[in-house]
VEXMI-20050 format. One line per field, with one value per residue (C-alpha): chain; x, y, z. Coordinates in steps of 0.25 Angstrom, whole numbers, always signed. Example, Ala and Ser with C-alpha at 12.3 -4.5 7.8 and 13.67 -1.06 7.14 Angstrom:
VEXMI-20050
ronu c(A, A)
X c(+49, +55)
Y c(-18, -4)
Z c(+31, +29)
This chain:
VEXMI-20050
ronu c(A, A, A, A, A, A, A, A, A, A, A, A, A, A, A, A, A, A, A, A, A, A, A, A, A, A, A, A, A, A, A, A, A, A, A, A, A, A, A, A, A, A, A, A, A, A, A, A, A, A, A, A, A, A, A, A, A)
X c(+44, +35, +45, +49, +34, +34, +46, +40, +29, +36, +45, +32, +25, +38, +40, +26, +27, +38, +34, +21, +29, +38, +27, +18, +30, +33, +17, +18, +5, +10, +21, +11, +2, +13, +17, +5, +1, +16, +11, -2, +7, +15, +2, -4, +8, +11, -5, -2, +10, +2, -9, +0, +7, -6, -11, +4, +4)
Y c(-101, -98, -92, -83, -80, -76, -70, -61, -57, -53, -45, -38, -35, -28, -23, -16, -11, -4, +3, +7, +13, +22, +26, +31, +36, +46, +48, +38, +32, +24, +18, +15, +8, +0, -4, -9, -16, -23, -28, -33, -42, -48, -52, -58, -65, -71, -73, -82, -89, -92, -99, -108, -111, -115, -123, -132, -135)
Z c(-54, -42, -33, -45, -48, -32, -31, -44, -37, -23, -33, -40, -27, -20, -34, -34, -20, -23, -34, -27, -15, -26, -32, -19, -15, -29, -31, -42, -45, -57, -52, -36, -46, -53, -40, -35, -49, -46, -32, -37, -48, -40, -30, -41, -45, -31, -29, -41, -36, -22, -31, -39, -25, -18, -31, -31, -16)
């Protein structure tokens, strides 16, 4: 289950940085802030996954 919640989070963080790049690039400033709310989910997600990693070792 934690590799899939990590593998999640690399996904959303890509995800984001993607759709902020075609967003800055089309003068999109909806789809720039949907990008970088899609980074900040997967950071927080792979924050969490770090914290129940150092809590089972």
């Amino acid at each position: 289950m934690a590799k899939e919640e990590k593998s999640r989070a690399k996904k959303e963080q890509m995800k984001g940085k993607a759709k902020e790049a075609m967003g800055r690039m089309a003068g999109n400033e909806r789809m720039t802030a949907e990008g970088k709310a899609d980074q900040v989910k997967g950071d927080a997600r792979q924050a969490k996954e770090k914290g129940k990693d150092t809590f089972k070792h």
